[in-house]
N, CA, C and O atoms as CSV, one atom per row, in Angstrom:
chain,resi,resn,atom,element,x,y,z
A,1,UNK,N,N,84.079,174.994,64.132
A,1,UNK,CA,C,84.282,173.560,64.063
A,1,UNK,C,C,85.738,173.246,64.428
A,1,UNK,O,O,86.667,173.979,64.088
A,2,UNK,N,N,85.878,172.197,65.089
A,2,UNK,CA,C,87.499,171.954,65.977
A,2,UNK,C,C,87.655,170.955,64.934
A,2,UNK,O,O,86.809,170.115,64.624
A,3,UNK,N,N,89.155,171.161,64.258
A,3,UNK,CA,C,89.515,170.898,63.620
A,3,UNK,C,C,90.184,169.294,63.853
A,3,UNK,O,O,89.850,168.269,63.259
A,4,UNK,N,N,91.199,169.449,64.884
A,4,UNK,CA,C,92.229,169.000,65.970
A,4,UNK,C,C,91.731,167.259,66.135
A,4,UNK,O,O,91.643,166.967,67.327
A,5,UNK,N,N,91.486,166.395,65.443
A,5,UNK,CA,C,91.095,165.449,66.402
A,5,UNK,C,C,91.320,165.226,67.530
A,5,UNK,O,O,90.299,164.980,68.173
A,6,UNK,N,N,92.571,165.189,68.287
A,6,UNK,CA,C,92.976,165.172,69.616
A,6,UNK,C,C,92.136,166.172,70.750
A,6,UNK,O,O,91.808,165.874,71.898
A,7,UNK,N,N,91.919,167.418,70.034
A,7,UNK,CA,C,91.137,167.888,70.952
A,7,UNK,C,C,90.105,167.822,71.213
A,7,UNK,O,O,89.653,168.010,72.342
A,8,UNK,N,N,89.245,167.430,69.855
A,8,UNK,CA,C,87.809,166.910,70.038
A,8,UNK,C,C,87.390,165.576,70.563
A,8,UNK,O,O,86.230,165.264,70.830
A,9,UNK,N,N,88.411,164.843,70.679
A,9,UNK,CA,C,88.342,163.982,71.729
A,9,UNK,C,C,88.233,164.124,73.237
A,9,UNK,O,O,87.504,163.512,74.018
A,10,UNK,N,N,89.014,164.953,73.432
A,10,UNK,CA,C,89.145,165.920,74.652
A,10,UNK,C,C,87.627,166.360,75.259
A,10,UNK,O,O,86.860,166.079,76.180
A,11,UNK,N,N,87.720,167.074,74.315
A,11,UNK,CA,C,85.889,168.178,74.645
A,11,UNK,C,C,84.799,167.078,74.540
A,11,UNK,O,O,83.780,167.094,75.229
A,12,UNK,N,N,85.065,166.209,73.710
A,12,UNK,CA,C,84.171,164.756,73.801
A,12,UNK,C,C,83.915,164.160,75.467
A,12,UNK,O,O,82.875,163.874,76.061
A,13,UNK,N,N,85.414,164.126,75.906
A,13,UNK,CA,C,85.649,163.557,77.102
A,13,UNK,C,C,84.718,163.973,78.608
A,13,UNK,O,O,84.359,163.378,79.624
A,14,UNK,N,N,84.602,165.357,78.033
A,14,UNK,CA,C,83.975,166.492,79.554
A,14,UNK,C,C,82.695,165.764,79.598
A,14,UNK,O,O,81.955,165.141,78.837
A,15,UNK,N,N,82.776,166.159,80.944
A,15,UNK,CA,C,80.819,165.069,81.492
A,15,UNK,C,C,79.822,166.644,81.109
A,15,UNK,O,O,80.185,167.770,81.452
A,16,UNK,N,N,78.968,166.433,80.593
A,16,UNK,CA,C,77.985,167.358,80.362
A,16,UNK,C,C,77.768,168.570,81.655
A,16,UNK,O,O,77.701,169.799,81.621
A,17,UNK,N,N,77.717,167.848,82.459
A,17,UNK,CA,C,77.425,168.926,84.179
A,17,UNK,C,C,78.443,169.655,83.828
A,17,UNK,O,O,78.169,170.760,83.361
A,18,UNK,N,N,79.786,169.295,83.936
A,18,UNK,CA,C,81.320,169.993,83.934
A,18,UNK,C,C,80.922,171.328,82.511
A,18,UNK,O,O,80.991,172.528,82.775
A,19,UNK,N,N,80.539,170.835,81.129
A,19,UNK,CA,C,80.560,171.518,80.230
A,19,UNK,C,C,79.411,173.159,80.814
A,19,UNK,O,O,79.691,174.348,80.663
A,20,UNK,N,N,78.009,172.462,81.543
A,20,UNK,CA,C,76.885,173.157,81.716
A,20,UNK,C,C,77.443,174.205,82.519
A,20,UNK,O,O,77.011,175.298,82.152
A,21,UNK,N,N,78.463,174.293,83.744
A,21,UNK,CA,C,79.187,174.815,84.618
A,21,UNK,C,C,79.695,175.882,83.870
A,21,UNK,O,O,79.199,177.009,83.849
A,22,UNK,N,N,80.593,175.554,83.313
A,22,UNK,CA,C,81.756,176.195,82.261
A,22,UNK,C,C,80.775,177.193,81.781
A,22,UNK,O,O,80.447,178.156,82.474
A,23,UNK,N,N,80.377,177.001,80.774
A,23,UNK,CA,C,78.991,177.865,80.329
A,23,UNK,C,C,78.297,178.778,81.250
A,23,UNK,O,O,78.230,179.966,80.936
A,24,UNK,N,N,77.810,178.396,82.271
A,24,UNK,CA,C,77.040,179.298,83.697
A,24,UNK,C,C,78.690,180.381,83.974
A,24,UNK,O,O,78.690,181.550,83.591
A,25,UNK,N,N,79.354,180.056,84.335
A,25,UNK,CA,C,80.612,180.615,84.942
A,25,UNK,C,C,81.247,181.784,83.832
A,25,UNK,O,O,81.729,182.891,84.071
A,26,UNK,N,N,81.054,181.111,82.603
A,26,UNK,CA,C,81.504,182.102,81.537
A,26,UNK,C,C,80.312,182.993,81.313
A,26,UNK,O,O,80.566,184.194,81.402
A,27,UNK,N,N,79.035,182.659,81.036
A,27,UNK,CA,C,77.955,183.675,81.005
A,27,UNK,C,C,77.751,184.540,82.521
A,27,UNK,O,O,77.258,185.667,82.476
A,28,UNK,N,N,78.009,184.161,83.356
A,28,UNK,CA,C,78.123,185.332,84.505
A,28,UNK,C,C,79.183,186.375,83.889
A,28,UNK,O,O,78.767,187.426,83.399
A,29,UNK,N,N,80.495,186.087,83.917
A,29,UNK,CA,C,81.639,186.737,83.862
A,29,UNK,C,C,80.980,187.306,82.503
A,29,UNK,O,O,80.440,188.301,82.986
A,30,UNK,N,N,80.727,187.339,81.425
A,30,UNK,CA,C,80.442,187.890,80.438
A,30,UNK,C,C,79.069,188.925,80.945
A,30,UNK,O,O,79.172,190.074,80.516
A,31,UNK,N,N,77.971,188.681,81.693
A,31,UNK,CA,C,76.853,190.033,82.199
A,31,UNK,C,C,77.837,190.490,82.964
A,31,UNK,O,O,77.978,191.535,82.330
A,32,UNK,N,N,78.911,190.597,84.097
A,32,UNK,CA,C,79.497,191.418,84.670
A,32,UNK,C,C,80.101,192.321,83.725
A,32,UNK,O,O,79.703,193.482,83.825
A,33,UNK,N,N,80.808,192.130,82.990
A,33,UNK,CA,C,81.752,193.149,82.048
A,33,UNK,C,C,80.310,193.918,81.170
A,33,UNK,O,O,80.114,195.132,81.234
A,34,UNK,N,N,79.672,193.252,80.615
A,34,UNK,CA,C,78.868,194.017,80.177
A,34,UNK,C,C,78.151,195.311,80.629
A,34,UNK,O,O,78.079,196.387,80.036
A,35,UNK,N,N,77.483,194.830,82.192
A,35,UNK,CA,C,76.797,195.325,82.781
A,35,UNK,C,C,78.369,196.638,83.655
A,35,UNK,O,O,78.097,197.757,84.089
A,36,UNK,N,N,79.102,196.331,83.663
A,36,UNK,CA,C,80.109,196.840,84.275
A,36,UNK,C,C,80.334,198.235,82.557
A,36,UNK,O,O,79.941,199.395,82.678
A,37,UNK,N,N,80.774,197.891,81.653
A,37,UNK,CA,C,80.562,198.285,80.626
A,37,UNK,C,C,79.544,199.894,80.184
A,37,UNK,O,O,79.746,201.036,79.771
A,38,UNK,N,N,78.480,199.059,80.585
A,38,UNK,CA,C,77.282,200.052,80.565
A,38,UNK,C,C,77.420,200.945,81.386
A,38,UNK,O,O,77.395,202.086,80.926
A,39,UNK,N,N,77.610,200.789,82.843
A,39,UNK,CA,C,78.073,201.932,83.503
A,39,UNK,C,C,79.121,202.931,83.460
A,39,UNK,O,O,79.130,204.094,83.864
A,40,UNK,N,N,79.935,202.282,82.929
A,40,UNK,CA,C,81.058,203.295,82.756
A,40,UNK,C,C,82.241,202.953,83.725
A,40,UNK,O,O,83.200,203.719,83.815
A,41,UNK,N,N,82.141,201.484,84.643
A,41,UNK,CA,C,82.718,201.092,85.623
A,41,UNK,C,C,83.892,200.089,84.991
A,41,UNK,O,O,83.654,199.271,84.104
A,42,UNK,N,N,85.216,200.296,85.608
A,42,UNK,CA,C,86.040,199.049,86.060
A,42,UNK,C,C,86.016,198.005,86.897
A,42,UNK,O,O,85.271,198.114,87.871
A,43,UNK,N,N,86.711,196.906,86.758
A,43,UNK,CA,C,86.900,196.647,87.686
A,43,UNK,C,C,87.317,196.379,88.847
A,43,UNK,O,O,87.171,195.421,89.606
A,44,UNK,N,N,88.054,197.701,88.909
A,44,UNK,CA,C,88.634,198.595,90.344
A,44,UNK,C,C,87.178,198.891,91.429
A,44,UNK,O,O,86.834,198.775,92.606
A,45,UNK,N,N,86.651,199.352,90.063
A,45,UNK,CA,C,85.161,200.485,90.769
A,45,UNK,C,C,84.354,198.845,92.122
A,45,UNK,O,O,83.978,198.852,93.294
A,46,UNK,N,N,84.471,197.563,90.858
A,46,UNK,CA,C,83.533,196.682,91.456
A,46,UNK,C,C,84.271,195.954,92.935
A,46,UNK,O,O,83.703,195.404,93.877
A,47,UNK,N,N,85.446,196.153,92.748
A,47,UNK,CA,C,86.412,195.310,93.986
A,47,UNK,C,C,86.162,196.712,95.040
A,47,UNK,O,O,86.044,196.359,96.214
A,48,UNK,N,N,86.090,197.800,94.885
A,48,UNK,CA,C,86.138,198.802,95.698
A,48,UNK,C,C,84.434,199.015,96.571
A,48,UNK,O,O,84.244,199.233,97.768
A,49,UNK,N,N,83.580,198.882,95.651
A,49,UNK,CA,C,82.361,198.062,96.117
A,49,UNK,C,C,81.849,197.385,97.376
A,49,UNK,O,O,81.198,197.616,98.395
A,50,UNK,N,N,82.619,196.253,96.633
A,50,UNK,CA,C,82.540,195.110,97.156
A,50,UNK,C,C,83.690,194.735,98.125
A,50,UNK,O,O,83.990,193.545,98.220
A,51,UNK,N,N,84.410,195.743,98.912
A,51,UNK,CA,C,85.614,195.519,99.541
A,51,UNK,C,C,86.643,194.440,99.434
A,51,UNK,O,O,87.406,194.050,100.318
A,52,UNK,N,N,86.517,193.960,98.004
A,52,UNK,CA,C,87.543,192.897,97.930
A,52,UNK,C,C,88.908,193.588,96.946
A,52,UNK,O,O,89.102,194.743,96.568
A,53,UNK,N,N,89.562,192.549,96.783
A,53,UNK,CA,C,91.260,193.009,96.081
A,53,UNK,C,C,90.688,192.646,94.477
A,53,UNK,O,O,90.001,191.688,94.122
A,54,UNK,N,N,91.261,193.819,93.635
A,54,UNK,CA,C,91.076,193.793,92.443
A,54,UNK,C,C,91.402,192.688,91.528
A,54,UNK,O,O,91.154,192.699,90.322
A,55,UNK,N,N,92.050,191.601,92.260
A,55,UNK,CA,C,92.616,190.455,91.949
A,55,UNK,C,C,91.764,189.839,91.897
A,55,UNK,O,O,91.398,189.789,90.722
A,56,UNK,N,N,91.175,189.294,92.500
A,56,UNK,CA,C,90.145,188.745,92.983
A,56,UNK,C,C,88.563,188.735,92.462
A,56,UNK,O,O,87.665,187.905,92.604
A,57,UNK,N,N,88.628,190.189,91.715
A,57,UNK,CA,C,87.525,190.798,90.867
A,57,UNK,C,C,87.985,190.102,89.154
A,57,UNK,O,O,87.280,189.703,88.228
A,58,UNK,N,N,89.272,190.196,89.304
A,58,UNK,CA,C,89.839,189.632,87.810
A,58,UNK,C,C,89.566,188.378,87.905
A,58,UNK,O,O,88.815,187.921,87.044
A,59,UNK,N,N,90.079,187.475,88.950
A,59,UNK,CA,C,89.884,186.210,88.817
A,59,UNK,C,C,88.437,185.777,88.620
A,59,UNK,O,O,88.210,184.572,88.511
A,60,UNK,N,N,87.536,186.571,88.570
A,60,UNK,CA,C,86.072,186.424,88.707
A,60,UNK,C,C,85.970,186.300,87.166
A,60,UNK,O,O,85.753,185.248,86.565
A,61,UNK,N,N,86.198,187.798,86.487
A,61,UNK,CA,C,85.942,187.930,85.466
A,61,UNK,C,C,86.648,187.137,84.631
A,61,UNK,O,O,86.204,187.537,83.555
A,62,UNK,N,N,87.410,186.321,84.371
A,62,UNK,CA,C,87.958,185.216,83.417
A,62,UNK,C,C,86.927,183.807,83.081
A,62,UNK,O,O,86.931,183.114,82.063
A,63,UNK,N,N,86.269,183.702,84.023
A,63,UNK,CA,C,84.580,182.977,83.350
A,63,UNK,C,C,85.352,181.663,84.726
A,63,UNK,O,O,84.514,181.145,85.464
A,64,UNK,N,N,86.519,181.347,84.889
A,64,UNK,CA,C,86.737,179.780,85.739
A,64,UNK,C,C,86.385,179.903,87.125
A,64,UNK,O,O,86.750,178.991,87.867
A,65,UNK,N,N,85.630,181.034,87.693
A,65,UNK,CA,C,85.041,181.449,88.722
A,65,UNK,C,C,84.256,180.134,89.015
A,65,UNK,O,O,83.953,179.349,88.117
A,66,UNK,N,N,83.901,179.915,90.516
A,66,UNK,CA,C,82.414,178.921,90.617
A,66,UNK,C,C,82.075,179.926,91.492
A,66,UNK,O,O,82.740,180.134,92.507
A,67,UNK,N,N,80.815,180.758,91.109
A,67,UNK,CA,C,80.600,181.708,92.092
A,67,UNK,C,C,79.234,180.929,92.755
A,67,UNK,O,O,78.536,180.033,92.281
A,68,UNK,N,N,79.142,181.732,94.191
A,68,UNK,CA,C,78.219,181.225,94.837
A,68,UNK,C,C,76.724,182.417,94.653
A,68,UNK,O,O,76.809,183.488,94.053
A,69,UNK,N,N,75.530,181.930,95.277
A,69,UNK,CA,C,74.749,182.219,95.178
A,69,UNK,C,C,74.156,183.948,95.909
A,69,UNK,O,O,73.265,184.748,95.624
A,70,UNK,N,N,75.375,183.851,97.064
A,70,UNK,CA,C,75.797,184.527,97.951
A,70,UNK,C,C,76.505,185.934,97.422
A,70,UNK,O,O,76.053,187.063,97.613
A,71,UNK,N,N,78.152,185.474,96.463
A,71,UNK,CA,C,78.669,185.954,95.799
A,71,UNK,C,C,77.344,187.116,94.625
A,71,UNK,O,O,77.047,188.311,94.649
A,72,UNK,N,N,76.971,186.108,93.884
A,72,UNK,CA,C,76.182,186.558,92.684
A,72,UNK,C,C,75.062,187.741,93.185
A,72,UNK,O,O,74.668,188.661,92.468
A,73,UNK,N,N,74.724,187.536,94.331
A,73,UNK,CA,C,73.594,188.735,95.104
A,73,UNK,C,C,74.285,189.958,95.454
A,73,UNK,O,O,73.995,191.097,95.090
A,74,UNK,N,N,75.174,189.608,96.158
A,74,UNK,CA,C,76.466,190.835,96.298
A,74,UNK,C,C,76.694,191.874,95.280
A,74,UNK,O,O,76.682,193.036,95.688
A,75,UNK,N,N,76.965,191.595,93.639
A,75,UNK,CA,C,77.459,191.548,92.766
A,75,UNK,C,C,76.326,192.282,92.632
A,75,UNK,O,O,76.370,193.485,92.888
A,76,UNK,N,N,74.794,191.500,92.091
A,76,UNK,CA,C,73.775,192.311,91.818
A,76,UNK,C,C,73.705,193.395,92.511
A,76,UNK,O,O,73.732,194.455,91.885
A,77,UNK,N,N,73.609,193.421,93.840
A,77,UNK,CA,C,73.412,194.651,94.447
A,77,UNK,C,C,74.306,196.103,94.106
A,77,UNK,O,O,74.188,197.311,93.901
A,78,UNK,N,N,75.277,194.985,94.218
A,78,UNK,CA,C,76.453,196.061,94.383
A,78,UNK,C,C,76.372,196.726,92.462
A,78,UNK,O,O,76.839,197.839,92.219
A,79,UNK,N,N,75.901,196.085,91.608
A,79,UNK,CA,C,75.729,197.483,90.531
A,79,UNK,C,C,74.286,197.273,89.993
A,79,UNK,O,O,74.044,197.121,88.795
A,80,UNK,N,N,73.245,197.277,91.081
A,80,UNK,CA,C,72.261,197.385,90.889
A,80,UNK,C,C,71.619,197.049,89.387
A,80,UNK,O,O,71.190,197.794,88.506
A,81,UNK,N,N,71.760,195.375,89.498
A,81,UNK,CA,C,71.228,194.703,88.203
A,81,UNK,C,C,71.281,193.311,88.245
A,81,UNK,O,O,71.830,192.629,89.111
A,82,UNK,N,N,70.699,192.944,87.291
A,82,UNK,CA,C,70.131,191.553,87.369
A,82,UNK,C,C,70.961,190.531,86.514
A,82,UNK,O,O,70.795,190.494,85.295
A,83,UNK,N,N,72.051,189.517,87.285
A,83,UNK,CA,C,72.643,189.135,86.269
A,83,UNK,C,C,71.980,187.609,86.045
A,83,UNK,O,O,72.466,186.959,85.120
A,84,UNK,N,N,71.047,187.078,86.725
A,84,UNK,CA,C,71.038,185.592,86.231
A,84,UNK,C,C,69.297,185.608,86.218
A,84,UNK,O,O,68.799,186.116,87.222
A,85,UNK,N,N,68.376,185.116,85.207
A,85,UNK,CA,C,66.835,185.704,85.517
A,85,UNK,C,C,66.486,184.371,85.627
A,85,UNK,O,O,67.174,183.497,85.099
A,86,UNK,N,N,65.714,184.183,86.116
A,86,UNK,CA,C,64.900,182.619,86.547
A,86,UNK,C,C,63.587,182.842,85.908
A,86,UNK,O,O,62.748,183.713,86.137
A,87,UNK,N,N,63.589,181.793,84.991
A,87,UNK,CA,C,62.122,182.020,84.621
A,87,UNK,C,C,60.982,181.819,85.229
A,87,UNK,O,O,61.294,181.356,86.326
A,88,UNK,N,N,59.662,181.907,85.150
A,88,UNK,CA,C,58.845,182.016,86.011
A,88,UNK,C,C,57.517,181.054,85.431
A,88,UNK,O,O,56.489,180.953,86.100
């Protein structure tokens, strides 16, 4: 519970889409480490992969990512797993 009035005014303020985002972006970045986790992988191992700069793999993993759909398939492939499930 936010204590802060000022800030709960704040978090009051966010448009729902913006909040739903935040959430999607942080639950990706949270199955990557996990799933990264389970293997026994860094994320050296995943930028090395994925031929990108380890920077770039960090900036992912901090959740303020907007990854694309494109991105997110890459990712799956590249450690063979399923990070977002669509229900059916």
């Amino acid at each position: 519970m936010v204590k802060n009035e000022l800030f709960r005014q704040c978090l009051a303020a966010v448009p729902a889409e913006q909040k739903a985002q935040f959430e999607l972006s942080f639950g990706i970045a949270e199955r990557i480490h996990e799933v990264l986790s389970k293997k026994g992988l860094i994320q050296k191992d995943l930028a090395k992969q994925l031929h990108k700069r380890e920077s770039e793999i960090s900036k992912w993993l901090t959740g303020r990512h907007n990854f694309t759909m494109q991105t997110i398939a890459k990712i799956e492939t590249a450690l063979d797993c399923q990070l977002i499930k669509i229900a059916q």
